[in-house]
C-alpha positions in Angstrom: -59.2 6.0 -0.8 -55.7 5.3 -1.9 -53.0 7.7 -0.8 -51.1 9.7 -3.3 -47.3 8.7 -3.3 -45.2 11.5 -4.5 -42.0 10.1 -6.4 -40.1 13.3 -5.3 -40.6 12.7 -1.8 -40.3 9.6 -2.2 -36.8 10.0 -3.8 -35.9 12.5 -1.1 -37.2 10.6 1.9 -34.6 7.7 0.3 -32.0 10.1 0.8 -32.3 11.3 4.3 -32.4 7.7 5.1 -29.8 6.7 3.4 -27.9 9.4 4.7 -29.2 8.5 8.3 -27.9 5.2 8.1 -24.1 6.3 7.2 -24.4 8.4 10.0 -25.5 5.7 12.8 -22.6 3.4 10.9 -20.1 6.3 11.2 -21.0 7.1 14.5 -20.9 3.4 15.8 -17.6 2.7 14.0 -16.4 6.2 15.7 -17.2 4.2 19.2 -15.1 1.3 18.8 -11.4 2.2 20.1 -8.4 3.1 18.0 -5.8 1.1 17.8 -3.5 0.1 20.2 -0.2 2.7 20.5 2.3 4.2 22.9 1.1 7.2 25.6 1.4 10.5 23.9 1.6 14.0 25.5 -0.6 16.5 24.2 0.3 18.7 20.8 3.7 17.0 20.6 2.1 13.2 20.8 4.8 10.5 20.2 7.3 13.1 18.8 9.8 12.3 21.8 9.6 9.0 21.9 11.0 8.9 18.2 14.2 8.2 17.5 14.7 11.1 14.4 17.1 9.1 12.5 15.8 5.7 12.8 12.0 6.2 12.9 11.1 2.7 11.6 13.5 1.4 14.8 11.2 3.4 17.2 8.2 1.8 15.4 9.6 -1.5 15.5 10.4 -1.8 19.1 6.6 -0.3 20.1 5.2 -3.0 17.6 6.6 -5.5 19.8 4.8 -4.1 22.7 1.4 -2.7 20.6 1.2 -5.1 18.0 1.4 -5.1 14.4 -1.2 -2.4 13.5 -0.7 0.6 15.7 -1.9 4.2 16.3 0.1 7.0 17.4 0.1 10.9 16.9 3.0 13.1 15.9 2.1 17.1 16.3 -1.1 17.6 14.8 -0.7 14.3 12.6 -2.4 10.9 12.9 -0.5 8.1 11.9 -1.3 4.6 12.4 1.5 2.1 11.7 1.6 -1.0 10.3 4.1 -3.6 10.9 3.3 -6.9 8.8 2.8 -7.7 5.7 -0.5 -9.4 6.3 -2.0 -6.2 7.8 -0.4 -4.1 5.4 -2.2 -6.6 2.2 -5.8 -6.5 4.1 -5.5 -2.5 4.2 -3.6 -1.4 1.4 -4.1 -3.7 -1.2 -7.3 -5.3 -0.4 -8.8 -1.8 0.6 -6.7 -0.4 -1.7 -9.7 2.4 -2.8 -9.8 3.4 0.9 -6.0 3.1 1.6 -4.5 5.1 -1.1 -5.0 8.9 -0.5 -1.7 10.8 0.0 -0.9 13.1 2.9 -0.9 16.7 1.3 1.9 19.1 1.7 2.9 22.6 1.9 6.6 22.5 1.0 5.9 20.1 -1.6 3.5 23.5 -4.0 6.2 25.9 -2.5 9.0 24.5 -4.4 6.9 23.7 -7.4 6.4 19.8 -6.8 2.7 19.3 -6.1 2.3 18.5 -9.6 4.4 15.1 -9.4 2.6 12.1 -9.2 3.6 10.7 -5.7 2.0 14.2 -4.3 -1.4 13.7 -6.6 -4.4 12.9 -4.1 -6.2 10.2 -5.1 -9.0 10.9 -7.9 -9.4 11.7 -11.4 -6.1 13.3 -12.2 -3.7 10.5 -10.3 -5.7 7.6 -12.2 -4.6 9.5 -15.6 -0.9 9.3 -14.3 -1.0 5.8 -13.2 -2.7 4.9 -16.5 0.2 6.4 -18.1 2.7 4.3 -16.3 0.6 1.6 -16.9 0.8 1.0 -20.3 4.4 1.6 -20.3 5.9 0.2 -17.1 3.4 -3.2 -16.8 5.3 -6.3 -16.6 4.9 -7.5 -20.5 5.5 -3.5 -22.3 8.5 -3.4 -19.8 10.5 -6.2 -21.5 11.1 -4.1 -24.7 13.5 -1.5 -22.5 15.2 -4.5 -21.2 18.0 -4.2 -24.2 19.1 -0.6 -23.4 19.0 -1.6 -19.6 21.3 -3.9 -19.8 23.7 -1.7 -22.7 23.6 0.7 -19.6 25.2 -2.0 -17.1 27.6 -3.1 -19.5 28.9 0.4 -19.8 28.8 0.7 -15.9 31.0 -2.2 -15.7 33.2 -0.8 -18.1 33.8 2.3 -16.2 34.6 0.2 -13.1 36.9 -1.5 -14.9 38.6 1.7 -16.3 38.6 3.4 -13.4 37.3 1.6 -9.9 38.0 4.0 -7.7 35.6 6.4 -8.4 32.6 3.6 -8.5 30.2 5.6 -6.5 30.2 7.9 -9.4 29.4 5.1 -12.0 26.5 3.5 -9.6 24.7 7.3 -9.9 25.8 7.5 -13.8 24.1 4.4 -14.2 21.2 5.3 -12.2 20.6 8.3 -14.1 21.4 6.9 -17.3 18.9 4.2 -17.3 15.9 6.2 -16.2 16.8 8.7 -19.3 16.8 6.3 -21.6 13.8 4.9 -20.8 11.3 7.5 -19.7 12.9 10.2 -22.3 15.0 7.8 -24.9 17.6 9.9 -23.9 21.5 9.5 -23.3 22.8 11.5 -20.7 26.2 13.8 -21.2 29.6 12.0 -19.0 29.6 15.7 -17.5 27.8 19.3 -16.7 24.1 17.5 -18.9 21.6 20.4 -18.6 18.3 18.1 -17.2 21.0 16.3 -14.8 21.9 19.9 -13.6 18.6 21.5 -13.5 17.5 18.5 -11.1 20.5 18.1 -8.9 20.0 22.2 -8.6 16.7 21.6 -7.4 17.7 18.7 -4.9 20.0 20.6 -3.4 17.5 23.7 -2.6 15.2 21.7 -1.0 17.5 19.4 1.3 19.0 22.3 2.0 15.5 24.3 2.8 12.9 21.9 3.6 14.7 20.6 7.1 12.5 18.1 9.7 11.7 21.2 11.8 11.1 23.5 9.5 8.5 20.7 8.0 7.0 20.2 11.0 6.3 23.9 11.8 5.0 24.4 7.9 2.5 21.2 8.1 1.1 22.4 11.7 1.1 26.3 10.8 0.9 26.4 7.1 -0.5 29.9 7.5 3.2 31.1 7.9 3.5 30.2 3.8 1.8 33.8 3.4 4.0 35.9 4.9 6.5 37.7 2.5 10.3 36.4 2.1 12.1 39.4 4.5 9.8 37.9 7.5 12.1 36.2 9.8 12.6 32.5 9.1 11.0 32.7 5.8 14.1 33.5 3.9 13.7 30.3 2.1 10.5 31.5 0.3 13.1 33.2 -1.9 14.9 30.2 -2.8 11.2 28.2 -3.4 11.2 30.9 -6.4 14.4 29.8 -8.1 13.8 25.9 -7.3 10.1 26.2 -9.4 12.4 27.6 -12.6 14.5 24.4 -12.3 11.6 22.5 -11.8 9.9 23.6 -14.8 13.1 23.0 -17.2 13.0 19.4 -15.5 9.4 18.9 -16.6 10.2 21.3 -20.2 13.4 20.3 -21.3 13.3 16.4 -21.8 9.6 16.6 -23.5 10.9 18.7 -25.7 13.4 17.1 -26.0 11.5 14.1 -27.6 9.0 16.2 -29.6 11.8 17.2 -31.3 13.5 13.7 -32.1 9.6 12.7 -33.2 9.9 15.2 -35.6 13.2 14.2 -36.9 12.7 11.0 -36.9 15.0 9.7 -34.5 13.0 9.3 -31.2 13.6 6.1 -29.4 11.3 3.9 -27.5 10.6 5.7 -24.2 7.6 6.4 -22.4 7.2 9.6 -23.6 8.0 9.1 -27.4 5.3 6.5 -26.4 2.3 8.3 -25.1 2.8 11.6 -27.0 2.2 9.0 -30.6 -0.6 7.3 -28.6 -2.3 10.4 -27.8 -1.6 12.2 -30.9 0.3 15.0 -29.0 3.3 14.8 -31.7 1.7 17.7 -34.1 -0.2 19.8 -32.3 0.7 20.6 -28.4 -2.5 22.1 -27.7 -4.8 19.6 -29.0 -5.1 18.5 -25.4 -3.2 20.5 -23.0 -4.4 18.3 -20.3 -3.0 15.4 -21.4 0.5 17.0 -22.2 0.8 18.1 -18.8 0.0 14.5 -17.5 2.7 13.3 -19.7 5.2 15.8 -18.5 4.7 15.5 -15.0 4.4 11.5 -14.8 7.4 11.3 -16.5 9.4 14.0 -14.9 8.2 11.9 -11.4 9.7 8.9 -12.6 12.8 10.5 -13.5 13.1 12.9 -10.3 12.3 10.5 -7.8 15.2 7.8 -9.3 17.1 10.6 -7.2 14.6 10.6 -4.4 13.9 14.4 -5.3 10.3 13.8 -3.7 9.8 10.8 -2.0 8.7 12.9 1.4 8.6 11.6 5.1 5.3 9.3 6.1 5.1 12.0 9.2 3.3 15.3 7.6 5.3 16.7 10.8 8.7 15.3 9.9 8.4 15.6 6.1 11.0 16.4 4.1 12.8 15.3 0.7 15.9 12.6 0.8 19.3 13.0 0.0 20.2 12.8 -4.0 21.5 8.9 -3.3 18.3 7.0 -5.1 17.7 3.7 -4.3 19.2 1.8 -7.2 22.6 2.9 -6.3 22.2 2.2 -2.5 21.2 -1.4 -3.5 23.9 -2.0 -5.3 26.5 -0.7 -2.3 24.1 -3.1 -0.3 25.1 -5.5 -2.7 28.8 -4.7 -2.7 28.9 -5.1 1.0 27.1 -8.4 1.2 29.6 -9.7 -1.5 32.3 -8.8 1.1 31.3 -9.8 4.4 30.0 -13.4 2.8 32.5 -14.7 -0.3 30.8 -18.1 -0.5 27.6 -16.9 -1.2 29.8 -15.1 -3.9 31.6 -17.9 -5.1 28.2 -19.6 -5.4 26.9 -17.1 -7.7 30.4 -17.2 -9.8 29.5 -21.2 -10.0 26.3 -20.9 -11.5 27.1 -18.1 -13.9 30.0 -20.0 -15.1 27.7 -23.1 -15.4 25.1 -21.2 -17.6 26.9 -18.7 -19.2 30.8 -19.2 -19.8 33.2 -17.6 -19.8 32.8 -16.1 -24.0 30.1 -13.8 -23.0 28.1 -11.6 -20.3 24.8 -12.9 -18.9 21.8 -11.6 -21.0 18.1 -11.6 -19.5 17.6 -14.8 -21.6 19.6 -16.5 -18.8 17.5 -15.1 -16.2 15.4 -17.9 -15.6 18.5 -20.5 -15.4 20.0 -18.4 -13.0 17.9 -18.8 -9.6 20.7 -18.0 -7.2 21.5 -14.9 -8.6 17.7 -13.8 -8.5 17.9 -15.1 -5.0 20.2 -13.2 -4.1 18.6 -10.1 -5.4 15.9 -10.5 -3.1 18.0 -10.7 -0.4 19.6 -7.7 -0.9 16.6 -5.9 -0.5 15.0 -8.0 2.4 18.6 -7.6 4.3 18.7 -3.8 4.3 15.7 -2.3 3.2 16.6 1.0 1.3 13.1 2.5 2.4 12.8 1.3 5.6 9.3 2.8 6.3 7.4 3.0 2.6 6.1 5.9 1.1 2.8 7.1 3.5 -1.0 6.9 2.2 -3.6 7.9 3.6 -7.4 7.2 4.3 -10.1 8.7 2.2 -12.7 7.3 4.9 -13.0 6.1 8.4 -12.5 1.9 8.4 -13.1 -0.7 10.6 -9.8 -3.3 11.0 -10.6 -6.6 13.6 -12.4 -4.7 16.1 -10.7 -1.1 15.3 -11.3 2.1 14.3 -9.3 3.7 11.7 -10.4 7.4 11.0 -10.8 9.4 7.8 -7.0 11.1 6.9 -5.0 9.3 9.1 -1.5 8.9 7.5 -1.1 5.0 7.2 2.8 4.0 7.1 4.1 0.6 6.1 7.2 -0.4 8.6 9.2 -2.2 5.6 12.1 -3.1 8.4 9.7 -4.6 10.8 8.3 -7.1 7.6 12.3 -7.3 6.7 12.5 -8.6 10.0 9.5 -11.1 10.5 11.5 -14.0 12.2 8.7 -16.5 11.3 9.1 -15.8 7.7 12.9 -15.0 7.7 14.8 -17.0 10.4 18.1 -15.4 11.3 16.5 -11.7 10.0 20.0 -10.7 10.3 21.9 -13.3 8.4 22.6 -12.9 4.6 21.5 -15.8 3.8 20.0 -16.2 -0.7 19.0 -19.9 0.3 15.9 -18.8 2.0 14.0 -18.0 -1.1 15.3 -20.9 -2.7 12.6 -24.2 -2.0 13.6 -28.1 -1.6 13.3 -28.4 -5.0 15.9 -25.8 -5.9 13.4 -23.6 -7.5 12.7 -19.9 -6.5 10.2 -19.8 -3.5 7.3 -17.6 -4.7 8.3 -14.8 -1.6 9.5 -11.7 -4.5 9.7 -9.5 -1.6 7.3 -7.2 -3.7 6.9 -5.2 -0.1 10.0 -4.0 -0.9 8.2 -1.7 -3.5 5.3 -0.7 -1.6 1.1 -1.9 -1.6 -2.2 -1.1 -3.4 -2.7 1.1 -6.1 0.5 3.3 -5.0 2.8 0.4 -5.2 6.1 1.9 -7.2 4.6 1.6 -11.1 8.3 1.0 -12.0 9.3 -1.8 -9.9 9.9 -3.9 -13.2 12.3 -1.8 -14.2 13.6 -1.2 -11.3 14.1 -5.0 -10.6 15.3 -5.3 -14.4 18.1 -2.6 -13.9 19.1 -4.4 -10.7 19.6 -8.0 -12.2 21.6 -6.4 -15.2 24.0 -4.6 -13.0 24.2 -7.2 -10.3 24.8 -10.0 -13.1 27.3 -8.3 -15.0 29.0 -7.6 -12.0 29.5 -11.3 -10.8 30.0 -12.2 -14.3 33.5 -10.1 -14.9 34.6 -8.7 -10.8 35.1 -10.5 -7.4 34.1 -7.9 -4.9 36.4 -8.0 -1.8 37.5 -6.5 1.2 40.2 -3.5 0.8 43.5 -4.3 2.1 44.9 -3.5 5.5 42.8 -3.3 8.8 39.3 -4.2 8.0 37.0 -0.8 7.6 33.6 -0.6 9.6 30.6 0.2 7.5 29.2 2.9 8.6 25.2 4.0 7.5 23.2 6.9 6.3 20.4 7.0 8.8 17.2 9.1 8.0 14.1 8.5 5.9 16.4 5.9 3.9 18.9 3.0 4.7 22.4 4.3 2.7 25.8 2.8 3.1 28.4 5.7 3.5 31.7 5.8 1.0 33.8 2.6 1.6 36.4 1.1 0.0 35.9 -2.2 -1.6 38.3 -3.8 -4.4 36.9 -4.6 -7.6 38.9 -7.4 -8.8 38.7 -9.4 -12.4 38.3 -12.9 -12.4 40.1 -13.7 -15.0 43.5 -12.9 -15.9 42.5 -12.1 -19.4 39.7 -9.9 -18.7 40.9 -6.5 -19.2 39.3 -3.1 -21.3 39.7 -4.4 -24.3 38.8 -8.0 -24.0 35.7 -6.6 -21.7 34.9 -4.7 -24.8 34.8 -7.9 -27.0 32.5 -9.8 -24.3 29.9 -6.8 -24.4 29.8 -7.4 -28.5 29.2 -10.7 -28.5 26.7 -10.5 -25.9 24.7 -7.8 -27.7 25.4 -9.5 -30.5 23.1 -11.9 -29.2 19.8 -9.7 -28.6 
């Protein structure tokens, strides 16, 4: 007689094996060893073998002796470091759905930040904000900002020829100005702009709070975030109050800023203007609520983190936000310097602009792909001195297995950008300044765009277009009207920002025309008839 076969217990008895089997995988991945990484001490791991301002140096030197994917343990956080670029694609791009979890934390809520994309875990609500950026920032809808990006350097190189000595200024106005106008459509005020304020305010209370060791002792105790303000050492927990209100007005103000020009009828083409039409947010708010707080917060990320307002450590221990300086301005005083310590790779550039542009206009992006030196020499910049020496940590979302190791489930995972920069197989001579090397036999661009530079997988930067847009417009304009040279007098070490970011410190550098006959108002001409030309 033919047994009965119960679909139910069927189903379930599918299940427990099923579930069985992920178990014996887990549990024989679990057996294979970590990585390889340096001796740690317990509670306080690696922490003292760290160098605290040059992290990614520490890392470095212990890839030498551990290899290029590495485990190591800093307080109560796992972190496994990697230090190529081929480890770093197999993992994070290649596993990219495994490899792009962020590490969560406390300071980032207390200060009213959680809600920015680069502190979204990975799921439901961070795939609506990268969707967002993706329709606006992807390589083709990028080009239509390229216009306004390139008004903006113009007017920067204006104000350096108006007034050079107070370039660092102009760098940040730049900065700030571009990132406006395209995520908002919005031109900044020359002085005391309210969304400008209300995020430098911000910046400022949380450098100023959120220090390495306070960090550290909030990711390993974040019990201590409940105890009230007059508790000893919690002081700051007053400050977190007024840092949320200027947090909100930087979310509040510029989106309403653009419902407002939609309703005039004078929005311009940003982001914003963009998605509120696409998702029909323009008359009615509350017609999804969801969605408008998606908009407000990707956007408000873009803008904030052009001043590194939340780009946090990769060490949960160690995390904290960087200074205000954001990484368009620090590539540019990269830039600067390189132009002065090397002026025949400068002259070069001068040749070739002269050779495809002239001398009756400013380079325009249609030139872009007749210019390969200059583009060259872009990358360069940001292979010599990496602004973000170690990128932006992920994290797992399950244990892995990586050529015989075992990677566990939330294990911070940090990319050692200065260790790639300084791969001598792929870049001879790491520290020479030397464009050439991404120029081929042929005198064509090599195919090596140093996209590292930006980060891997899913949480690559979603605005590296324009980010490498707004770079070739300054750095062009620049060589087209200025020779950048050494300061008079007894030549001036360069000294360096050390932290979580690679910054030149305020030097002096001369900004010298070219031409005798480029002055204001002949500068002013050139920009005319080079817009004229759009």
């Amino acid at each position: 007689m033919p047994i009965a076969f119960d679909a139910n217990l069927g189903g379930l008895a599918g299940v427990i094996c099923l579930a069985l089997l992920v178990s014996r995988i887990r549990k024989s991945a679990s057996s294979l060893p970590l990585p390889p990484g340096p001796p740690s001490i317990p509670f306080l791991g690696n922490v003292i073998g760290l160098k605290p301002d040059t992290v990614w140096l520490s890392y470095t030197e212990w890839a030498v002796k551990y290899g290029e994917i590495m485990y190591t343990t800093t307080l109560n956080q796992r972190v496994l470091v990697i230090s190529s670029e081929r480890v770093a694609t197999d993992l994070m791009d290649k596993r990219s759905n495994i490899y792009s979890d962020r590490l969560q934390m406390a300071l980032v809520d207390v200060f009213g930040l959680g809600v920015l994309t680069s502190s979204i875990p990975y799921g439901p609500l961070w795939r609506k904000h990268r969707r967002l950026y993706h329709q606006v920032f992807q390589e083709r809808s990028a080009l239509r900002y390229r216009p306004q990006q390139l008004q903006k350097a113009y007017n920067m190189v204006e104000q350096f020829m108006e007034d050079p000595e107070h370039y660092l200024e102009h760098l940040q106005s730049y900065a700030a100005a571009v990132v406006m106008s395209i995520v908002y459509g919005y031109d900044i005020y020359p002085i005391n702009d309210p969304i400008i304020n209300a995020a430098k305010i911000s910046i400022d209370m949380v450098t100023k709070v959120a220090t390495p060791e306070k960090s550290a002792i909030i990711a390993v105790f974040p019990s201590l975030l409940k105890l009230p303000a007059w508790f000893p050492g919690m002081s700051f927990l007053n400050d977190s109050i007024i840092c949320r209100k200027y947090a909100d007005e930087m979310f509040d103000l510029p989106y309403e800023y653009v419902k407002k020009s939609l309703a005039e009828g004078v929005a311009k083409p940003s982001m914003v203007s963009d998605a509120i039409q696409r998702y029909k947010l323009d008359s009615d708010e509350t017609s999804d609520p969801e969605m408008t707080q998606v908009i407000k917060c990707s956007s408000a990320t873009a803008f904030a983190e052009s001043f590194h307002l939340v780009k946090a450590c990769a060490l949960k221990s160690l995390s904290l936000f960087l200074a205000a300086s954001d990484t368009t301005n620090a590539t540019i005083l990269v830039f600067f310097i390189a132009m002065m310590q090397n002026p025949e790779i400068q002259a070069r550039a001068h040749a070739e602009l002269d050779r495809v542009v002239g001398d009756k206009r400013l380079p325009v992006f249609e030139d872009r792909a007749a210019l390969p030196y200059i583009d060259a020499l872009i990358r360069e910049v940001r292979r010599w001195r990496p602004i973000t020496p170690i990128g932006v940590p992920h994290a797992t979302v399950e244990d892995d297995v990586y050529e015989g190791y075992y990677i566990p489930k939330g294990v911070a995972v940090v990319s050692n950008l200065w260790a790639i920069s300084r791969n001598e197989a792929k870049y001879p001579s790491p520290e020479t300044f030397r464009p050439e090397r991404f120029i081929g036999p042929d005198g064509e661009l090599t195919d090596d765009t140093v996209q590292w530079s930006f980060g891997f997988g899913r949480r690559i930067c979603p605005g590296r277009h324009i980010a490498d847009a707004a770079l070739w417009g300054a750095i062009a304009s620049f060589l087209a009207v200025f020779r950048i040279e050494k300061p008079d007098g007894p030549e001036e070490e360069i000294k360096w920002k050390h932290g979580l970011t690679i910054c030149p410190l305020p030097f002096k550098c001369k900004f010298v025309p070219r031409r005798d006959d480029i002055n204001p108002t002949k500068l002013k001409s050139l920009i005319e008839l080079s817009m004229g030309s759009w």
